[in-house]
SEROLUM-336803 format. One record per residue (C-alpha): residue in three letters; x, y, z. Coordinates in nm, 3 decimals. Example, Ala and Ser with C-alpha at 12.3 -4.5 7.8 and 13.67 -1.06 7.14 Angstrom:
REC,titi,X,Y,Z
REC,ALA,1.230,-0.450,0.780 $
REC,SER,1.367,-0.106,0.714 $
END
This chain:
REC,titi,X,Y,Z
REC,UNK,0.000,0.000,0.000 $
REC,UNK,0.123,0.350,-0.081 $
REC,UNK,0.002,0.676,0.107 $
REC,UNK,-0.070,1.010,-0.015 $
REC,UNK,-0.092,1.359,0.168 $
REC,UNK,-0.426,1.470,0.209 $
REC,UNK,-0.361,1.774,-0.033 $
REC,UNK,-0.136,1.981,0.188 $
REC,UNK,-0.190,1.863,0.504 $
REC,UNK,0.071,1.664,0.703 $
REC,UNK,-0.172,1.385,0.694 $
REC,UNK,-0.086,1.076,0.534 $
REC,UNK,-0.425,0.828,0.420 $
REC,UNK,-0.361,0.485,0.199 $
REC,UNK,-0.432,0.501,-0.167 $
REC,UNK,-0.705,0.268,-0.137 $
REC,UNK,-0.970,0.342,0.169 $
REC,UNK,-1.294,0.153,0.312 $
REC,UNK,-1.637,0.314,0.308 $
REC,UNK,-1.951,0.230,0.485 $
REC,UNK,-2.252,0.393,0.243 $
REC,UNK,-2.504,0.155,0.188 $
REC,UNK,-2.290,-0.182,0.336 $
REC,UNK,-2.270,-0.085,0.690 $
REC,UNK,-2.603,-0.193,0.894 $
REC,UNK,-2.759,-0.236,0.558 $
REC,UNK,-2.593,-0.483,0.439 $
REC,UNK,-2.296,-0.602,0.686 $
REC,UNK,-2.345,-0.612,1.043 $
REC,UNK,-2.106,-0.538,1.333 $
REC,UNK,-1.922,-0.897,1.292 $
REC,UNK,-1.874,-0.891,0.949 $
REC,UNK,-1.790,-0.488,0.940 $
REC,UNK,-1.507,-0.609,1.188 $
REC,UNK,-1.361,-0.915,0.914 $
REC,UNK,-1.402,-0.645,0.610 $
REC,UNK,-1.215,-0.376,0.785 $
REC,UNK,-0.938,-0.611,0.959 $
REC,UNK,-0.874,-0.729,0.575 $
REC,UNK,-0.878,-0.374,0.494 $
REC,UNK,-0.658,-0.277,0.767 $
REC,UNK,-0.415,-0.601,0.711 $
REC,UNK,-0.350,-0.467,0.388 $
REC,UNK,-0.251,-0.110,0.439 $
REC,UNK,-0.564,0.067,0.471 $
REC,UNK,-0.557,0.311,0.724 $
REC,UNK,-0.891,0.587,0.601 $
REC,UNK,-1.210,0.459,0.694 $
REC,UNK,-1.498,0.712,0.549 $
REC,UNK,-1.860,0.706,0.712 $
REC,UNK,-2.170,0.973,0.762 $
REC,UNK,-2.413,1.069,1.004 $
REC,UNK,-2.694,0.991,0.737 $
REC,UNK,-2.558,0.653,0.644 $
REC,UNK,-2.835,0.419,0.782 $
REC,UNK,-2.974,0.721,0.968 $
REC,UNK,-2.692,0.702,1.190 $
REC,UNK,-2.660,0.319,1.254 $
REC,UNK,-2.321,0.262,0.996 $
REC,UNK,-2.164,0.508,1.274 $
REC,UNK,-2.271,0.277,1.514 $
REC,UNK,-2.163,-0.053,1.343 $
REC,UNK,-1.881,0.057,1.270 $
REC,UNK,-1.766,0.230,1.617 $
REC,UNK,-1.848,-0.095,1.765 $
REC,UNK,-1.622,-0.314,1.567 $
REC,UNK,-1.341,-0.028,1.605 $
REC,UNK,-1.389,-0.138,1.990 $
REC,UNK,-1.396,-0.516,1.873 $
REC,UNK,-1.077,-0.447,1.681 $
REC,UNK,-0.868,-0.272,1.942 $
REC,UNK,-0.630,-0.100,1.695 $
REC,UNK,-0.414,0.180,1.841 $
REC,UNK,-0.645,0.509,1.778 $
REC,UNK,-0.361,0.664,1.649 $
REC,UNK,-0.290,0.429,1.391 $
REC,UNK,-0.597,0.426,1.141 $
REC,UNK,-0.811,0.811,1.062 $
REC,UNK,-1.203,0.788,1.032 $
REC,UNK,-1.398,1.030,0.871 $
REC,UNK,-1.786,1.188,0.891 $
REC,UNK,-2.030,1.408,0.735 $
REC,UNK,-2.278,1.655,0.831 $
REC,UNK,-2.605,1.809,0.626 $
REC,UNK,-2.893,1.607,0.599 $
REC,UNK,-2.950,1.527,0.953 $
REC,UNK,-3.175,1.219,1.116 $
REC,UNK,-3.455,1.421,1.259 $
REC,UNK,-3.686,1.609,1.057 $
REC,UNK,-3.699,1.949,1.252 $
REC,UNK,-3.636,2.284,1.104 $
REC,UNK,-3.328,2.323,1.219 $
REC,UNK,-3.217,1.952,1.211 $
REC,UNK,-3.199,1.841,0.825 $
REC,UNK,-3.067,1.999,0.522 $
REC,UNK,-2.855,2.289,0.696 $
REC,UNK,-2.496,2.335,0.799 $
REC,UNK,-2.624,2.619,1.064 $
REC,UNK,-2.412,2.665,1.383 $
REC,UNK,-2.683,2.486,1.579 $
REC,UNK,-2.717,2.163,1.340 $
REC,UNK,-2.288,2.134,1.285 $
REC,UNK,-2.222,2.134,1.655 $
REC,UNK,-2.503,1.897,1.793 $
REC,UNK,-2.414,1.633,1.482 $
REC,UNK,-2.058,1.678,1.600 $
REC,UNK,-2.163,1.512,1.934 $
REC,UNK,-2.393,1.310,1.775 $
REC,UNK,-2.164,1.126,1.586 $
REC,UNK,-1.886,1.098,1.862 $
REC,UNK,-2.200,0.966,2.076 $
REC,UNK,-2.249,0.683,1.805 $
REC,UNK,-1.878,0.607,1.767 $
REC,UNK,-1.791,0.612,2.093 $
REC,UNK,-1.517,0.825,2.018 $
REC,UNK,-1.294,1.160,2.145 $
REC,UNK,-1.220,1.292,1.825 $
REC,UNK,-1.314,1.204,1.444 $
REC,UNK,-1.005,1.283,1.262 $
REC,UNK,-1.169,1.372,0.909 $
REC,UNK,-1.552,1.553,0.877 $
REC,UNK,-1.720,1.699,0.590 $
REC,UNK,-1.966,1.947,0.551 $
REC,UNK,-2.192,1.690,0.310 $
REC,UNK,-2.363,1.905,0.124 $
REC,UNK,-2.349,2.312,0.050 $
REC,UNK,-2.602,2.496,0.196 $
REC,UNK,-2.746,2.814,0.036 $
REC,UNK,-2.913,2.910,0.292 $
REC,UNK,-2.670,2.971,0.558 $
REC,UNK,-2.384,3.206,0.524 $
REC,UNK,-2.074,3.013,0.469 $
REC,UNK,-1.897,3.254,0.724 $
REC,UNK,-2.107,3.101,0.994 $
REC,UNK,-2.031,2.706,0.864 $
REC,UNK,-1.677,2.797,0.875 $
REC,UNK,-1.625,2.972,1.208 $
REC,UNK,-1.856,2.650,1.328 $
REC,UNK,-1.598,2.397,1.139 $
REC,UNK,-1.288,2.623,1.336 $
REC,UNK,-1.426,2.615,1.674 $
REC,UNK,-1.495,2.237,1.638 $
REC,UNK,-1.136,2.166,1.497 $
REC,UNK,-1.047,2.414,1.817 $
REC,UNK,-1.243,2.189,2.084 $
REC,UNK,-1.044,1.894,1.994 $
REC,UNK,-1.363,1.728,1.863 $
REC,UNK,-1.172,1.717,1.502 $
REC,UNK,-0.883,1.773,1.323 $
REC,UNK,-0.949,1.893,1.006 $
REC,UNK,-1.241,1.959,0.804 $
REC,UNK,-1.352,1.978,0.450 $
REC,UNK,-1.653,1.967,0.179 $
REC,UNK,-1.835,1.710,-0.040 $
REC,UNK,-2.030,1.792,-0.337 $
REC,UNK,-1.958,2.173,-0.299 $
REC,UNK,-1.990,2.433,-0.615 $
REC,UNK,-1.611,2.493,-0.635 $
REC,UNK,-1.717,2.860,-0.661 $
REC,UNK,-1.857,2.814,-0.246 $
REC,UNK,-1.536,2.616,-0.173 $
REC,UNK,-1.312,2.891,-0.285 $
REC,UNK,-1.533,3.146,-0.064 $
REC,UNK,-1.476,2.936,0.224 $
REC,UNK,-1.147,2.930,0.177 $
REC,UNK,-1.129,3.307,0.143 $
REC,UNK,-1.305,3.401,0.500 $
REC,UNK,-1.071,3.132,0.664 $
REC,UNK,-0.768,3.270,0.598 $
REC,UNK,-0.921,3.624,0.608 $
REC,UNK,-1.025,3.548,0.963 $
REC,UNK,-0.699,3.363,1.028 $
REC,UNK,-0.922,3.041,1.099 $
REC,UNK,-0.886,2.630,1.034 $
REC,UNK,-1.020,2.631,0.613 $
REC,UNK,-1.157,2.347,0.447 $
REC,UNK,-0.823,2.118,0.329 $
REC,UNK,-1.057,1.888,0.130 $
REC,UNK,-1.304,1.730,-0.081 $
REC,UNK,-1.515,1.419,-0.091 $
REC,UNK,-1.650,1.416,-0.480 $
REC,UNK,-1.813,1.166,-0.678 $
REC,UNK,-1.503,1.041,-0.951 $
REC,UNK,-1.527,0.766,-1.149 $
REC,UNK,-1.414,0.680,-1.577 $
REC,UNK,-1.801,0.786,-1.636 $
REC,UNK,-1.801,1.099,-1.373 $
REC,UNK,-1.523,1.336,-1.403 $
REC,UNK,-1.641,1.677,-1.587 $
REC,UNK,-1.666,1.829,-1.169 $
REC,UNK,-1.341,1.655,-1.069 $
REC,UNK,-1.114,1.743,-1.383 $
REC,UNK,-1.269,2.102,-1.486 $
REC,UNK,-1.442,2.256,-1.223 $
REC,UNK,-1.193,2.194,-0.921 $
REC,UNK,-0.900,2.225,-1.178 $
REC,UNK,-0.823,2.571,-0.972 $
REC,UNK,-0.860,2.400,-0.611 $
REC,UNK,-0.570,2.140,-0.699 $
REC,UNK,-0.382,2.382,-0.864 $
REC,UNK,-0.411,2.657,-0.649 $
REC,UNK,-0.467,2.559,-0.291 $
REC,UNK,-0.362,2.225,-0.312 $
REC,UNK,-0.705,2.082,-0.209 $
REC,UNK,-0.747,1.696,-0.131 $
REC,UNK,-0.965,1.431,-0.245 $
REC,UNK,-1.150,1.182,-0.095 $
REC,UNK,-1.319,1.005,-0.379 $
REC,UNK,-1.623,0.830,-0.420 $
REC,UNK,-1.805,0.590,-0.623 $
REC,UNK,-1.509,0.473,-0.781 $
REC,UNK,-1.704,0.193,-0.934 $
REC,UNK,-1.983,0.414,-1.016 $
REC,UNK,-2.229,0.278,-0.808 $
REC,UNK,-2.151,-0.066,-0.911 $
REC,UNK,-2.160,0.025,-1.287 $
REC,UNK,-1.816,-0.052,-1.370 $
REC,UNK,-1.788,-0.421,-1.222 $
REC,UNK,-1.959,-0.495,-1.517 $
REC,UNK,-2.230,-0.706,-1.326 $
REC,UNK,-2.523,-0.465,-1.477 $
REC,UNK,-2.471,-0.552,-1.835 $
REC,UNK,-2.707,-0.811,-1.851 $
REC,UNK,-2.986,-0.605,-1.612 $
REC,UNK,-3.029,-0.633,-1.227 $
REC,UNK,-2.875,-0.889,-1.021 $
REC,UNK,-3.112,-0.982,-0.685 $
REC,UNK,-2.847,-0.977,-0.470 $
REC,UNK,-2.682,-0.630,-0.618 $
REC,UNK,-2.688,-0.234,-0.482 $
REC,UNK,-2.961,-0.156,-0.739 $
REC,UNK,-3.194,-0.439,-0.581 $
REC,UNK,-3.198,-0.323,-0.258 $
REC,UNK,-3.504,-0.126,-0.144 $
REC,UNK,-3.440,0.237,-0.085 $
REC,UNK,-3.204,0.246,-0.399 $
REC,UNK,-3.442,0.293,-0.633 $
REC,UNK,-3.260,0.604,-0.717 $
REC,UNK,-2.991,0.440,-0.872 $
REC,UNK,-3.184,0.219,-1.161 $
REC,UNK,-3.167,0.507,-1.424 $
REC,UNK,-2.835,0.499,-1.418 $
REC,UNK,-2.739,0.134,-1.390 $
REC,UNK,-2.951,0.060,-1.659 $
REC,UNK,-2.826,0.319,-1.898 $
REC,UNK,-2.775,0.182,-2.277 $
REC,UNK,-2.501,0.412,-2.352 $
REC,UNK,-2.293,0.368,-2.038 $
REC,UNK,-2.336,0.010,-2.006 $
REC,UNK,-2.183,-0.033,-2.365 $
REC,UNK,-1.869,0.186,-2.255 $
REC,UNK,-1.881,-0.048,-2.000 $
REC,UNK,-1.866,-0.392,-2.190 $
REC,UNK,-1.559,-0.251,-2.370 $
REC,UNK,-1.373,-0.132,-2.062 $
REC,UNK,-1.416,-0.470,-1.940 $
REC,UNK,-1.263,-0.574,-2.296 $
REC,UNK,-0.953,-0.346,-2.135 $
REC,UNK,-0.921,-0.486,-1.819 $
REC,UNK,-0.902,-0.848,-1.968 $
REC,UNK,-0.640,-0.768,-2.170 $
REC,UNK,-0.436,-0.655,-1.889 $
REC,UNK,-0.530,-0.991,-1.663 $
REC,UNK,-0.733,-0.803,-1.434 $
REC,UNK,-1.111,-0.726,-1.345 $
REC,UNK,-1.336,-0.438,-1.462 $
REC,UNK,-1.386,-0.321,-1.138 $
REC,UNK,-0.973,-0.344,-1.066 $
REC,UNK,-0.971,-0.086,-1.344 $
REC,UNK,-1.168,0.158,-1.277 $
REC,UNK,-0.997,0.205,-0.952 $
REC,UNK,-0.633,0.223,-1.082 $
REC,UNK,-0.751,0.451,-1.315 $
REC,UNK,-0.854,0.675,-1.054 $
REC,UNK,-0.592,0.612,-0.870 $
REC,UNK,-0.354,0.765,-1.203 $
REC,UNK,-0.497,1.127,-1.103 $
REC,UNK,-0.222,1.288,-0.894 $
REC,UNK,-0.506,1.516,-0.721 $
REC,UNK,-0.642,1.216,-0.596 $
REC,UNK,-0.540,1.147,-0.228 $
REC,UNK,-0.739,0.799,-0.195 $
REC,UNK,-1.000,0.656,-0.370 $
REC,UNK,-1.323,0.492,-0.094 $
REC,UNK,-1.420,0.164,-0.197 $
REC,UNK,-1.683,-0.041,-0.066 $
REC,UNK,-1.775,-0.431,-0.006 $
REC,UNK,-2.002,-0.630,0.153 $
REC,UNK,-1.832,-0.933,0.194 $
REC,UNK,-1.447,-1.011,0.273 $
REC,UNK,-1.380,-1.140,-0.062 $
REC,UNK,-1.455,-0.808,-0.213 $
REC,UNK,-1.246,-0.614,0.023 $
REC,UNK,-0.945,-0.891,-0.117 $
REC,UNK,-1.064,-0.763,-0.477 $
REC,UNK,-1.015,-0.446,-0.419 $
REC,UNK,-0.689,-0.438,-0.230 $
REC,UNK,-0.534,-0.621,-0.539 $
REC,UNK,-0.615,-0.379,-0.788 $
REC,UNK,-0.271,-0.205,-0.707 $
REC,UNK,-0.116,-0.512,-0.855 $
REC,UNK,-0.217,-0.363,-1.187 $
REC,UNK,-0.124,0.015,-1.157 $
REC,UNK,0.171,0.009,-1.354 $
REC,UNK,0.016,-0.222,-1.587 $
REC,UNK,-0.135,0.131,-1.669 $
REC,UNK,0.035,0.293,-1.914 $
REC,UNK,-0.045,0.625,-2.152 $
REC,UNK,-0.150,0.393,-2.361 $
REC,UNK,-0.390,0.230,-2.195 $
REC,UNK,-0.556,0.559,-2.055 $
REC,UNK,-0.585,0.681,-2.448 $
REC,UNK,-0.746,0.383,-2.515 $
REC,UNK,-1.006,0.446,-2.221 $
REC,UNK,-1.047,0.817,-2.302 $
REC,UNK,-1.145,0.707,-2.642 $
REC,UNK,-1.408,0.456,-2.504 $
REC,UNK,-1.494,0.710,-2.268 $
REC,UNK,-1.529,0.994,-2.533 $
REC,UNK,-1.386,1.236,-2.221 $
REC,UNK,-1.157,1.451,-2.368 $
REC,UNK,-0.894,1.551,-2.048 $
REC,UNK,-0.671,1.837,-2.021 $
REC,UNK,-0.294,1.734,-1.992 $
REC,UNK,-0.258,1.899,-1.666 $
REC,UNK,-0.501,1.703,-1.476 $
REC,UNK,-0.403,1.413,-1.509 $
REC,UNK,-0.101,1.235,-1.458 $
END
């Protein structure tokens, strides 16, 4: 396992990280969250990503209590939240990043992992309607109270990243060091255009999700729905539009043509090729079952196997036309 800086920060997280969105509770309980992240950890991993939404609260939960199960040395493994949605549907508890709402999901979330500190949290989505002077000071005295040690953004408008940015250091206070976007081979116009500046210019990290795009890129939605699959579980209804997209499915089929050229899996692909962005400082995956978590892990087998070449080949399929300097 390699490790990269989290954009300019001191802070060093694997290449390859474990997530808990949709699995944890949902899927895998606190006994199996505690054999997929001991593979995870066995291998290098040292990032694990969750939210206060994720199962309305219970992935925190899970996986707090298999962190106690596990024993590791705190120091030796980072764990990250989000805040914005909220669990309660009260004015001021959903959809807001308000100084009330950041500072009760702060102990919320500590509550539910049984924890001092949570190294990594994100403000999950922007909010419009509070002023982002207020979410920041909130985010500083937060960092301040030992309750966190750095904070950043997920799905932001770059233009309300930079602003943040802006009143930190005008104010001299803790400013977002990161992001937590949705990049995969079929999402990367926001990644590669739109926070071109961030990278360049602040040296902004990335935590990045969906590397598999939801699933799409394993290649196991060619054919239509599998029962036991993301897109058949109920409450991810959501996702069926774009797992069962004609035109994405067939870049799929030959990116999976790719990836058996080069002796490994669809899914290995598509995160290596993530991977190949220099902006990114780890990519989250996600399993269900150990065997996955072993799949994943072994996708760094193939990363050299990844030539300029090989990416022109996947641009073409892709019909993504990248700027030299975002990519590697």
């Amino acid at each position: 396992m390699n490790y990269r800086h989290l954009g300019k920060t001191g802070l060093r997280v694997s290449e390859l990280s474990l997530g808990s969105w949709v699995t944890f509770h949902t899927q895998v309980d606190t006994k199996l969250a505690v054999e997929c992240m001991a593979a995870a950890y066995d291998a290098g991993v040292n990032f694990f990503d969750n939210a206060e939404v994720y199962a309305g609260g219970k992935s925190e939960e899970v996986m707090g209590q298999a962190l106690k199960k596990l024993g590791w040395r705190r120091s030796s493994y980072v764990v990250s939240t989000k805040f914005f949605w909220g669990l309660h549907d009260g004015i001021n508890e959903r959809n807001t990043l308000n100084r009330k709402r950041l500072m009760e999901a702060m102990d919320g979330s500590l509550k539910r992992f049984q924890m001092e500190y949570i190294d990594l949290i994100f403000c999950h989505r922007a909010d419009p309607t509070t002023p982002i002077e207020e979410t920041v000071w909130t985010m500083h005295n937060i960092i301040e109270q030992g309750k966190a040690f750095y904070w950043g953004t997920s799905e932001w408008p770059a233009a309300d990243i930079m602003a943040a940015i802006e009143i930190a250091e005008k104010h001299h206070l803790h400013k977002p060091v990161m992001e937590q976007p949705e990049y995969n081979m079929l999402a990367r116009e926001r990644f590669e255009n739109e926070y071109a500046r961030l990278f360049r210019d602040h040296g902004y990290g990335s935590t990045i999700w969906s590397p598999l795009a939801s699933g799409l890129l394993t290649g196991k939605y060619n054919y239509g729905i599998p029962k036991d699959s993301r897109g058949a579980l109920q409450g991810y209804e959501w996702l069926l539009p774009r797992l069962t997209d004609e035109d994405k499915i067939a870049k799929v089929k030959q990116i999976g043509e790719v990836a058996a050229g080069l002796g490994c899996t669809t899914a290995q692909l598509a995160i290596v090729w993530c991977l190949k962005n220099p902006n990114v400082s780890t990519v989250i995956t996600g399993a269900s079952r150990v065997s996955q978590v072993e799949e994943n892990m072994r996708s760094l087998e193939f990363v050299e196997k990844i030539n300029p070449d090989v990416m022109a080949r996947l641009d073409e399929i892709i019909q993504f036309k990248p700027h030299n300097y975002y990519r590697a």
